[in-house]
N, CA, C and O atoms as a MOPAC input file, in Angstrom:
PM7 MOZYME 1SCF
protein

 N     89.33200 1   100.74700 1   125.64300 1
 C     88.50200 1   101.45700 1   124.68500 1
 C     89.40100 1   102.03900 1   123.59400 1
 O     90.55700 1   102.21200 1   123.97800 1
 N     89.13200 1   102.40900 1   122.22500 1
 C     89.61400 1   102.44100 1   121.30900 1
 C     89.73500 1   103.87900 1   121.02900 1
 O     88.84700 1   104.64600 1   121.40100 1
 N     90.87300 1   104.33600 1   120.33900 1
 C     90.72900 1   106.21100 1   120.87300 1
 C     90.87200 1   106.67600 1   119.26500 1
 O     91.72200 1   106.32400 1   118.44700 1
 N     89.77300 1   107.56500 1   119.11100 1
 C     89.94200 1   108.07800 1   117.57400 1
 C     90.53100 1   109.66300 1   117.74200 1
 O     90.20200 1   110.28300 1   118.75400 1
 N     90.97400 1   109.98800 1   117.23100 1
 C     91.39100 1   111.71500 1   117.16300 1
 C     90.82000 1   112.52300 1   116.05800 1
 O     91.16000 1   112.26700 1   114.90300 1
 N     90.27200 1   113.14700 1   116.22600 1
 C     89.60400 1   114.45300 1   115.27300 1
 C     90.27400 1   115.67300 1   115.26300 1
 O     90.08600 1   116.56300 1   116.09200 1
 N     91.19700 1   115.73100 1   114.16000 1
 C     91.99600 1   117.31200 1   114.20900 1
 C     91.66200 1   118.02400 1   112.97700 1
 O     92.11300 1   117.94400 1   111.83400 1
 N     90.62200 1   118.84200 1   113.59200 1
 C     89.67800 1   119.58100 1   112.93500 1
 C     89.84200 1   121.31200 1   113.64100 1
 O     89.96300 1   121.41700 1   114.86200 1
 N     89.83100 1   122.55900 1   112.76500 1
 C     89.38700 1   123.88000 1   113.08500 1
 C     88.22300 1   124.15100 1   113.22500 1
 O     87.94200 1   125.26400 1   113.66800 1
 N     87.20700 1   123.23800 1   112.89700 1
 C     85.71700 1   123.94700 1   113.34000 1
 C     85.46400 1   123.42200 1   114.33800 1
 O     85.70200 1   122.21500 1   114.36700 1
 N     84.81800 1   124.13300 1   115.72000 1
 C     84.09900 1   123.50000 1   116.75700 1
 C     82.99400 1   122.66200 1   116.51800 1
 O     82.83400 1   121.81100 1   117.39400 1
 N     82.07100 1   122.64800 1   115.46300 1
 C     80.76400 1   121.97900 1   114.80800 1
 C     81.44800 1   120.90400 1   114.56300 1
 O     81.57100 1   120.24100 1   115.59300 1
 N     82.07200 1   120.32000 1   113.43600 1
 C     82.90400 1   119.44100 1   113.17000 1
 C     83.53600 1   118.21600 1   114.49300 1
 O     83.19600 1   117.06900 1   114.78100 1
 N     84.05900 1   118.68700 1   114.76700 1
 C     84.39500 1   118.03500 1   116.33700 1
 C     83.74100 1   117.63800 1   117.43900 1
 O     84.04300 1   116.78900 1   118.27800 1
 N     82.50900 1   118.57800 1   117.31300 1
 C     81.56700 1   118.55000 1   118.06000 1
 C     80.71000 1   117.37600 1   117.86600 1
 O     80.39300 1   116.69100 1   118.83900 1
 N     80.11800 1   116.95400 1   116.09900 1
 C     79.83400 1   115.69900 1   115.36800 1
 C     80.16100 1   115.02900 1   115.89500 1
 O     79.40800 1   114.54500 1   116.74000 1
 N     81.64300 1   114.49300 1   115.74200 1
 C     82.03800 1   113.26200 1   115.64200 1
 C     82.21200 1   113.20800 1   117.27700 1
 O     81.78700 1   112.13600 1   117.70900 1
 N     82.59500 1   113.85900 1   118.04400 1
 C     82.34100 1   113.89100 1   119.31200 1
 C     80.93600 1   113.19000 1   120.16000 1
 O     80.94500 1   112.33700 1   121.04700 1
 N     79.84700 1   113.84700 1   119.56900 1
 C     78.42400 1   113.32900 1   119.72400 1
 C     78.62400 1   111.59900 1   119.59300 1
 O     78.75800 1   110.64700 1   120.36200 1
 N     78.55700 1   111.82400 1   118.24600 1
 C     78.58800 1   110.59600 1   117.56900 1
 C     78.94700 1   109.33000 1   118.02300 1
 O     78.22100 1   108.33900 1   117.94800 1
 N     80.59300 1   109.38100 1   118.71300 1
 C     81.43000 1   108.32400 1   118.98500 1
 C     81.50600 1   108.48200 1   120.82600 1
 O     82.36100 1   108.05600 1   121.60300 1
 N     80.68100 1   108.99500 1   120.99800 1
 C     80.76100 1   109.11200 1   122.47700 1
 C     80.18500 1   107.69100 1   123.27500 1
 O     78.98000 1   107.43900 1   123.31300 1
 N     81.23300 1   106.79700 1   123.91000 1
 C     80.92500 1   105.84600 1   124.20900 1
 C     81.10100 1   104.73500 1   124.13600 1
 O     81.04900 1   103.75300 1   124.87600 1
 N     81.47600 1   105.11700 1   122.46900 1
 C     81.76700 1   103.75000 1   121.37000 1
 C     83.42900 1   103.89000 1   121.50100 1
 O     84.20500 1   102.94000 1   121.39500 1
 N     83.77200 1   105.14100 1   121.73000 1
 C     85.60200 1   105.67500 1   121.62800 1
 C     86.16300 1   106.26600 1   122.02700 1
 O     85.55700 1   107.33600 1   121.98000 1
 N     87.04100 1   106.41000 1   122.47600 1
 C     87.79000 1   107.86200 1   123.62300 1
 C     88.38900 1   108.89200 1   122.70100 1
 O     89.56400 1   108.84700 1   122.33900 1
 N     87.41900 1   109.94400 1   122.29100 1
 C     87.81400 1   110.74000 1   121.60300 1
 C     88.86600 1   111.58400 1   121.90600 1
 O     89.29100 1   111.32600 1   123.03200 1
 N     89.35300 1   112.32300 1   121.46400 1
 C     90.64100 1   113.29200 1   121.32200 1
 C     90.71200 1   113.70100 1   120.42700 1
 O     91.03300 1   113.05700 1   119.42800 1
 N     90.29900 1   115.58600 1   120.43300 1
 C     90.19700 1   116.70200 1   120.05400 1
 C     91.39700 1   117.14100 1   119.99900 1
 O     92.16300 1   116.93500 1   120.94100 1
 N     91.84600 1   117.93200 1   118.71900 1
 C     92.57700 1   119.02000 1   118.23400 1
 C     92.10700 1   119.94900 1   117.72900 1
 O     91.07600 1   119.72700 1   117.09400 1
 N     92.66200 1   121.49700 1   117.77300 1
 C     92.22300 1   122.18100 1   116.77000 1
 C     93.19700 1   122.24000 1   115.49900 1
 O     92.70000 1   122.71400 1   114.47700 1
 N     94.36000 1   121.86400 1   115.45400 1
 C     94.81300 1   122.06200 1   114.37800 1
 C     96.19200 1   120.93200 1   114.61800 1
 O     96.43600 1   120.22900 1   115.59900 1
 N     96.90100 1   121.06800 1   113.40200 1
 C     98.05800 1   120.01200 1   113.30700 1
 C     98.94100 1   120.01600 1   114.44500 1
 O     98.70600 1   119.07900 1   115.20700 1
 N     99.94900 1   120.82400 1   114.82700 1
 C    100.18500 1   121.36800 1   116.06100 1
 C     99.64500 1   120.73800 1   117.33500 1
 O    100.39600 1   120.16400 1   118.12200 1
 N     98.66800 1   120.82200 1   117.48100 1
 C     98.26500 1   120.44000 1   118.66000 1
 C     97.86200 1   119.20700 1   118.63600 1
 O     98.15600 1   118.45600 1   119.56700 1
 N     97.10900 1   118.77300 1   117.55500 1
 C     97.18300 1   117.22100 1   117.25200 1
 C     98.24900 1   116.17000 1   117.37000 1
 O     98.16300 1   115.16800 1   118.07900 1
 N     99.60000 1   116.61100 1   116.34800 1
 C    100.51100 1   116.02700 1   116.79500 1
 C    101.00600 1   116.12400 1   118.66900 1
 O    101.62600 1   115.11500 1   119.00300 1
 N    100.84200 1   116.97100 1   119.61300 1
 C    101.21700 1   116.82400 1   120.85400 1
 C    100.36000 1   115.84500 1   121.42500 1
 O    100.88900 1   114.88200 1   121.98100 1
 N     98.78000 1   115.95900 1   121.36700 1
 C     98.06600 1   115.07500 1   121.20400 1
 C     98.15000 1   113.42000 1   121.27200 1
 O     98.03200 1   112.52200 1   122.10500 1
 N     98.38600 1   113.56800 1   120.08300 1
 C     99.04600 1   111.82400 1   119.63400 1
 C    100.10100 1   111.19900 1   120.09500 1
 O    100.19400 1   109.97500 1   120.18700 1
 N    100.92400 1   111.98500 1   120.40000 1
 C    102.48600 1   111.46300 1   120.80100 1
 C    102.12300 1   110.53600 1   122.24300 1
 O    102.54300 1   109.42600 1   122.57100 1
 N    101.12700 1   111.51500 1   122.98100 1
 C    100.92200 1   111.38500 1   124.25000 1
 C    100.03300 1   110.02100 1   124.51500 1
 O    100.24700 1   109.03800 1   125.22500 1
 N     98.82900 1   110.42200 1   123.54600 1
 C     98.13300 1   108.77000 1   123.29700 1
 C     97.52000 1   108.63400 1   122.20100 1
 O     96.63300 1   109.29500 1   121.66200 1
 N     98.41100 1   107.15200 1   121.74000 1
 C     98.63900 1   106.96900 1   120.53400 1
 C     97.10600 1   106.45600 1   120.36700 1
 O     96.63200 1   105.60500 1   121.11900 1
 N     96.34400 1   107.08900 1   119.25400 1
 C     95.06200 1   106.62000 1   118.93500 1
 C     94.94800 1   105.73400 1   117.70500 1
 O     95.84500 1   105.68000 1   116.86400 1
 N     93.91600 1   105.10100 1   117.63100 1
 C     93.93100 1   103.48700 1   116.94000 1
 C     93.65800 1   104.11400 1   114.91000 1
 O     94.04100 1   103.59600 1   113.86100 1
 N     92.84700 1   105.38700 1   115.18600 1
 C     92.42400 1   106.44600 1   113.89000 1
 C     92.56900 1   107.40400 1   113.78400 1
 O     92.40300 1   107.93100 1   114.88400 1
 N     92.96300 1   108.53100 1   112.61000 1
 C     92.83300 1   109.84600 1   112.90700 1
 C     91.82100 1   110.33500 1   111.84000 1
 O     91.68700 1   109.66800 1   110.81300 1
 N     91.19700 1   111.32000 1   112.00800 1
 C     90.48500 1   111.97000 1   111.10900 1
 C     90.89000 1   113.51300 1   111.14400 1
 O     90.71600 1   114.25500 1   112.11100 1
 N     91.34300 1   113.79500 1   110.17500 1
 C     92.17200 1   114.91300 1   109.61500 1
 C     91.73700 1   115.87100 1   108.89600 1
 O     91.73400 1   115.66400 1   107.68300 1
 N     91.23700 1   117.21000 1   109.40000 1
 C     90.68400 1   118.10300 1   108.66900 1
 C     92.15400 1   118.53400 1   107.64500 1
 O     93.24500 1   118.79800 1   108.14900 1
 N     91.88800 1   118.52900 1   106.17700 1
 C     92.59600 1   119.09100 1   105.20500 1
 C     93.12700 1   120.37600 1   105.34100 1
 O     94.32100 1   120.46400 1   105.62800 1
 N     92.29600 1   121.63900 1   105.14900 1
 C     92.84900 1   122.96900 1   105.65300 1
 C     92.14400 1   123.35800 1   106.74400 1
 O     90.92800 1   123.22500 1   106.88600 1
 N     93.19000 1   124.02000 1   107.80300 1
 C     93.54600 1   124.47600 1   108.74900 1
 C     94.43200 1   125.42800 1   108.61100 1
 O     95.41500 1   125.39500 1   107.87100 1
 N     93.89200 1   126.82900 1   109.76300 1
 C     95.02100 1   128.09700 1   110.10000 1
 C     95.94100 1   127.26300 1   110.74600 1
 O     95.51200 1   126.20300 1   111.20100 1
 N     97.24700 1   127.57000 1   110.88600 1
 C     98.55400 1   127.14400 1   111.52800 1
 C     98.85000 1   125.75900 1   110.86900 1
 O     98.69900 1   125.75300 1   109.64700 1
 N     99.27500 1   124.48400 1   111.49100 1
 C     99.65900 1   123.66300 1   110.79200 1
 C     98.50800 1   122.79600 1   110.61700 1
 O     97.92300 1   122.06500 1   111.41700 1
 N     98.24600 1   123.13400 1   108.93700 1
 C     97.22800 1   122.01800 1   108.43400 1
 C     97.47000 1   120.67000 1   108.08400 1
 O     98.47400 1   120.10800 1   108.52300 1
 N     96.58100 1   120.01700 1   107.26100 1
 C     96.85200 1   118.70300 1   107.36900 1
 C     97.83100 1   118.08200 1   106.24400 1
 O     98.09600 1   116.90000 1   106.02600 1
 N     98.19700 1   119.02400 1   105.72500 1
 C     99.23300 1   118.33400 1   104.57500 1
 C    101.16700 1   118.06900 1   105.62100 1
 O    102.14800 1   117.32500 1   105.61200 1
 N    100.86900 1   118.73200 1   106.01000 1
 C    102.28100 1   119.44400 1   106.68500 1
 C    102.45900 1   118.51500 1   108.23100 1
 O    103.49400 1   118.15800 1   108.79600 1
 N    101.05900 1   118.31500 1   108.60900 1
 C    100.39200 1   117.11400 1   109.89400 1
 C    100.69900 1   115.74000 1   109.61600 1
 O    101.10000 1   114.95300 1   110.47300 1
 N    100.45500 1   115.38400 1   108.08300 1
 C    100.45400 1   113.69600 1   107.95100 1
 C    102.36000 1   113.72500 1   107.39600 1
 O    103.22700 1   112.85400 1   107.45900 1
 N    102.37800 1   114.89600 1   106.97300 1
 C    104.19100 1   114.48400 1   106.68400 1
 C    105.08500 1   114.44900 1   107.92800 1
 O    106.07900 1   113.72400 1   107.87000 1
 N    104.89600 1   115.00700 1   108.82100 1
 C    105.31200 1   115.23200 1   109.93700 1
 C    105.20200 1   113.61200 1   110.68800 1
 O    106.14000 1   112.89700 1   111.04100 1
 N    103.54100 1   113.30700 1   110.79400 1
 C    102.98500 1   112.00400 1   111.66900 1
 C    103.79300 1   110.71300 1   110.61800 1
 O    103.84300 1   109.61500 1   111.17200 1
 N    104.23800 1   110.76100 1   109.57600 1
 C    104.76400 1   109.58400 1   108.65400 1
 C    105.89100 1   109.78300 1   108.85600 1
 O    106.51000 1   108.98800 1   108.15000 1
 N    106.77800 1   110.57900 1   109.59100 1
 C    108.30300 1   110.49500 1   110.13900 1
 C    108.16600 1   109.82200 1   111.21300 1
 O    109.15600 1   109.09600 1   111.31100 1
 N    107.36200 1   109.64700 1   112.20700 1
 C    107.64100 1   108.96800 1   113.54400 1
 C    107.27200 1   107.97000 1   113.19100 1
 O    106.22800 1   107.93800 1   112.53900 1
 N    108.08500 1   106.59100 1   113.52300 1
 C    108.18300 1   105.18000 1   113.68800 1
 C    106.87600 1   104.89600 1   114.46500 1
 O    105.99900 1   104.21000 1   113.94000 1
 N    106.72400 1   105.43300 1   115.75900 1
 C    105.94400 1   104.90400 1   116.79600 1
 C    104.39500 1   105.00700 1   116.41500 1
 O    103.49900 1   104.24800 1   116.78300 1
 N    104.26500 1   106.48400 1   115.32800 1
 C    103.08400 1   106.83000 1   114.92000 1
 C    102.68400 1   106.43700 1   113.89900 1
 O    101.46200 1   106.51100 1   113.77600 1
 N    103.57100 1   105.77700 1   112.56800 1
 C    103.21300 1   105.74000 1   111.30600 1
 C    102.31000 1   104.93100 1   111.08600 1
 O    101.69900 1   105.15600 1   110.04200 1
 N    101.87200 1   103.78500 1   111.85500 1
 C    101.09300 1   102.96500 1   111.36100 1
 C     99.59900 1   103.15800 1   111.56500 1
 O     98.81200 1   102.28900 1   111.18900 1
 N     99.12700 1   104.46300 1   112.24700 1
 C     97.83900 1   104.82100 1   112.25400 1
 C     97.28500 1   105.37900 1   110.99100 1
 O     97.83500 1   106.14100 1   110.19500 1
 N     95.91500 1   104.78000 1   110.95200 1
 C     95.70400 1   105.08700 1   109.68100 1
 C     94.81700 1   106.66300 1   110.08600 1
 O     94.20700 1   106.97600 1   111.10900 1
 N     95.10200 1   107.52600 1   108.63800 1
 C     94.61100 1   108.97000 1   109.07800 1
 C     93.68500 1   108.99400 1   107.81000 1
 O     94.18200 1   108.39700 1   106.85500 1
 N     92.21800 1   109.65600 1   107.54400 1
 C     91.25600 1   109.80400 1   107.02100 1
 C     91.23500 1   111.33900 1   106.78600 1
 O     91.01700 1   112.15400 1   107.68300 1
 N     91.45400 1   111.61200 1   105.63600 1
 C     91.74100 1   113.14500 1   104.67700 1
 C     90.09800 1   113.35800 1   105.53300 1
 O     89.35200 1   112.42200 1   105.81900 1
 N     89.85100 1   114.70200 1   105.79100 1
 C     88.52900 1   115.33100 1   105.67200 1
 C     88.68700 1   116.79000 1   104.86100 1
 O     89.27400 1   117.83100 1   105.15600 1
 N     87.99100 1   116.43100 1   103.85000 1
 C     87.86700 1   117.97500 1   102.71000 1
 C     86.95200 1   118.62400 1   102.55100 1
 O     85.98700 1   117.99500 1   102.11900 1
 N     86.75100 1   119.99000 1   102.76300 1
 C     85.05600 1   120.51100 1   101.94400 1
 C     85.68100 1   121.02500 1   100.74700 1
 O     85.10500 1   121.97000 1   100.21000 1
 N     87.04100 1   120.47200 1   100.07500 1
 C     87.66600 1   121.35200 1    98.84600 1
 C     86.81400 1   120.49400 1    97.55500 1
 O     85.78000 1   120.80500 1    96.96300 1
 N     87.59500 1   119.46000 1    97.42400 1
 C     86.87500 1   118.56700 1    96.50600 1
 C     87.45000 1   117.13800 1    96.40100 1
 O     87.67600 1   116.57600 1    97.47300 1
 N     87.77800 1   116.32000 1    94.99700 1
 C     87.91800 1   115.23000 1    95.19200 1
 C     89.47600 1   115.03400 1    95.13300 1
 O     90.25300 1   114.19400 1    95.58700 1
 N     89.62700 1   116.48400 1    94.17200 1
 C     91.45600 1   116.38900 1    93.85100 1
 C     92.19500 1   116.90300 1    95.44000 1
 O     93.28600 1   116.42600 1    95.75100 1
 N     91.58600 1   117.75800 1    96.23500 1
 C     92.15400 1   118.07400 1    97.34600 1
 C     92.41100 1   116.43300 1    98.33100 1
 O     93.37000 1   116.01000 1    98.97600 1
 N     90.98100 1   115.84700 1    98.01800 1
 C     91.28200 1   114.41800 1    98.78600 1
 C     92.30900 1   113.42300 1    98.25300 1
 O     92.95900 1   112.92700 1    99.17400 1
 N     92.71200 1   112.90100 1    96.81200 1
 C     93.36700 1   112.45200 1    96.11600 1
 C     95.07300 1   113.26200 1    96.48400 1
 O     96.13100 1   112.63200 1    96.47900 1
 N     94.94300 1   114.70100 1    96.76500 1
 C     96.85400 1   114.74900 1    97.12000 1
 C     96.35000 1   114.52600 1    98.51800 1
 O     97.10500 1   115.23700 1    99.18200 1
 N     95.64800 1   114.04400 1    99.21400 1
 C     95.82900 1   113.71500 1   100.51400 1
 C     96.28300 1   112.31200 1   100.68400 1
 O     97.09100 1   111.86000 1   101.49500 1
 N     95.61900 1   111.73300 1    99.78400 1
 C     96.23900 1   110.23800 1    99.39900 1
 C     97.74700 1   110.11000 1    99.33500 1
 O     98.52100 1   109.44800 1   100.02600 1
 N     97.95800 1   110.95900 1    98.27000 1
 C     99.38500 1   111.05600 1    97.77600 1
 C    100.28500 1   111.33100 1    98.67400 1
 O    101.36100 1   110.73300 1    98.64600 1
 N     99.90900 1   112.64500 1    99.99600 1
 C    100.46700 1   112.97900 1   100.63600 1
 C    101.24900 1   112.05400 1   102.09000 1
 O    102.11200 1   112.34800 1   102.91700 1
 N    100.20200 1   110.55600 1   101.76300 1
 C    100.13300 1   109.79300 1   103.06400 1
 C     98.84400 1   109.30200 1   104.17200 1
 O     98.96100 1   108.39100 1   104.99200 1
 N     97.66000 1   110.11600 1   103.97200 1
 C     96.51400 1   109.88100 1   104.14400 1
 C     96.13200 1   108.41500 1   103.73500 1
 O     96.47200 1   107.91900 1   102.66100 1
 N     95.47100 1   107.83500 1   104.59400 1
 C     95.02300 1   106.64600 1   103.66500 1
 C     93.84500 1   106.00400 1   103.43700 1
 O     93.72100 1   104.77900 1   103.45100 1
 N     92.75300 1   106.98900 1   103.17400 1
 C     91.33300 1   107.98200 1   102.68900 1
 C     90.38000 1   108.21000 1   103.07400 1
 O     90.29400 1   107.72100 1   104.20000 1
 N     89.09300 1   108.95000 1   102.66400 1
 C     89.17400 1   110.66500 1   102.12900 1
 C     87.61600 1   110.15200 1   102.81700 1
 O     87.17200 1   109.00300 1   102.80500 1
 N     87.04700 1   111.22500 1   103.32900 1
 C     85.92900 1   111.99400 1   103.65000 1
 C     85.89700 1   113.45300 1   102.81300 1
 O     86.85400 1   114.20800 1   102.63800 1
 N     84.38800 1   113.64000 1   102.30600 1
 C     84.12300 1   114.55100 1   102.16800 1
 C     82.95300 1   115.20100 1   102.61500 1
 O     81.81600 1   114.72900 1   102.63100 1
 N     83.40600 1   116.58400 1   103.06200 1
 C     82.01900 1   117.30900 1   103.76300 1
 C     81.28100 1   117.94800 1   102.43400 1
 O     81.48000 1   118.22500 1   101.25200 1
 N     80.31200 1   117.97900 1   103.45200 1
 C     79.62100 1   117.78100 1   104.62900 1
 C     79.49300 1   116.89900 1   105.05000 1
 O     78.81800 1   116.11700 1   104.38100 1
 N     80.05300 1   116.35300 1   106.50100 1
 C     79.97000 1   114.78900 1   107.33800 1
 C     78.91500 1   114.23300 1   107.08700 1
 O     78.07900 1   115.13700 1   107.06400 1
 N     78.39700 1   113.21800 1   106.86800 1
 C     77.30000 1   112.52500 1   107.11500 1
 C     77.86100 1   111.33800 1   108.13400 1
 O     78.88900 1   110.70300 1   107.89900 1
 N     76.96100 1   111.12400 1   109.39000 1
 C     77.43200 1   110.10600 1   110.75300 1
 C     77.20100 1   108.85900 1   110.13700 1
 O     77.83600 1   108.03200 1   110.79200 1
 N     76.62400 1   108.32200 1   109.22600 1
 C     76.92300 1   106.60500 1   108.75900 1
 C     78.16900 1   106.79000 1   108.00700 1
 O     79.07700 1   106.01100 1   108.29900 1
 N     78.41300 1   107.73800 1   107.02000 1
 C     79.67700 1   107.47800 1   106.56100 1
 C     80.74300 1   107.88900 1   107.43100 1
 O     81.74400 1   107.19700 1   107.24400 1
 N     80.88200 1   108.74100 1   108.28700 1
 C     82.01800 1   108.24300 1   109.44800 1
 C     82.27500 1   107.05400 1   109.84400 1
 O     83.42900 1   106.62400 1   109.85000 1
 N     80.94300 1   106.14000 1   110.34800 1
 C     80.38800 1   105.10600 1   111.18400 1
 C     81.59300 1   103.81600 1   110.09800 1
 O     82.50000 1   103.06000 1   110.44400 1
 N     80.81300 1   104.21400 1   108.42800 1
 C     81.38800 1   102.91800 1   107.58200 1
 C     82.84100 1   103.22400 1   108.09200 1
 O     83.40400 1   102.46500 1   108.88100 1
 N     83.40900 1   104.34300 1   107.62100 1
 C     85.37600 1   104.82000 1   107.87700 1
 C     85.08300 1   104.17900 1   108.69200 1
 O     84.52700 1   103.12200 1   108.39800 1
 N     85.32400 1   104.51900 1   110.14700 1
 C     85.67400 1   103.66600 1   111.26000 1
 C     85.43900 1   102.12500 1   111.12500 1
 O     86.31400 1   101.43200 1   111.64400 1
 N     84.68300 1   101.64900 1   110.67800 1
 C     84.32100 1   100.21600 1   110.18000 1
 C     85.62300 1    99.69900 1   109.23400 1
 O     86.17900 1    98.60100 1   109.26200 1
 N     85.81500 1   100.46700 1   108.68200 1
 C     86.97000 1    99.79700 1   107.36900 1
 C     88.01200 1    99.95900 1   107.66800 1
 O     88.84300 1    99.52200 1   106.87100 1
 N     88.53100 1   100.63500 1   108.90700 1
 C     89.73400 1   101.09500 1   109.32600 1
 C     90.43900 1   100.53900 1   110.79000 1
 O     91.61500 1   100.33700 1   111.09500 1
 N     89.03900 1   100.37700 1   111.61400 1
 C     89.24500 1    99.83700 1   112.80900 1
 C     88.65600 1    98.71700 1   113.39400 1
 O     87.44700 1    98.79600 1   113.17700 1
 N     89.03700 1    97.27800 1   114.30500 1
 C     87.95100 1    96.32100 1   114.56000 1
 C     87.07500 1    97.17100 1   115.33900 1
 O     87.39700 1    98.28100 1   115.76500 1
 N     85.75200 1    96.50500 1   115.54000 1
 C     85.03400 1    97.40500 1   116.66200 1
 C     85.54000 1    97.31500 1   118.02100 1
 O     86.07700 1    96.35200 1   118.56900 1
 N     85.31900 1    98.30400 1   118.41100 1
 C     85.29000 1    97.92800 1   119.80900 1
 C     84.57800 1    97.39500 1   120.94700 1
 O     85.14100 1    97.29600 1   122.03700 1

């Protein structure tokens, strides 16, 4: 089964895509960069979806970190913003390789995962 990671600070948020992909993917929850990266190291997931800001280590500081490891770099990670389009665009820049914007809507997760991963 195919494992997506959601490293997100809101419980609602996580909770979504949790609902959502239950079944279809072996999810794996973070609350923040930090714990995401321990997360991942442990099992390497096929997607990430990356909440933008976060208390402690957010996601700018998360994908520079995850683009130093060899073993990890080639997962593709999906910016999630409620900032705007320029917050998603330096997520691009930053290494992200793109952008959700909230408020989630579950088909446009559904397409991301579609464009990013075969099905499972």
């Amino acid at each position: 089964m195919k494992k997506i990671a959601i490293i997100d600070d809101v419980p609602e948020y996580r909770h979504l895509f949790s609902s959502l992909l239950e079944g279809k993917y072996q999810v794996l929850e973070a609350r923040d960069g930090r714990e995401g990266l321990e997360i991942i190291e442990k099992e390497i997931p096929d997607l990430i979806f990356l909440d933008v800001s976060m208390p402690g280590m957010g996601g700018f500081e998360f994908i520079e970190m995850l683009r130093k490891h060899a073993s990890l770099y080639h997962i593709p990670v999906i910016a999630v913003t409620a900032h705007s389009v320029f917050s998603a665009k330096k997520a691009i820049e930053k290494g992200c390789n793109d952008f959700l914007l909230k408020p989630l809507i579950p088909t446009k997760i559904l397409d991301m995962i579609n464009k990013w991963i075969e099905p499972a």
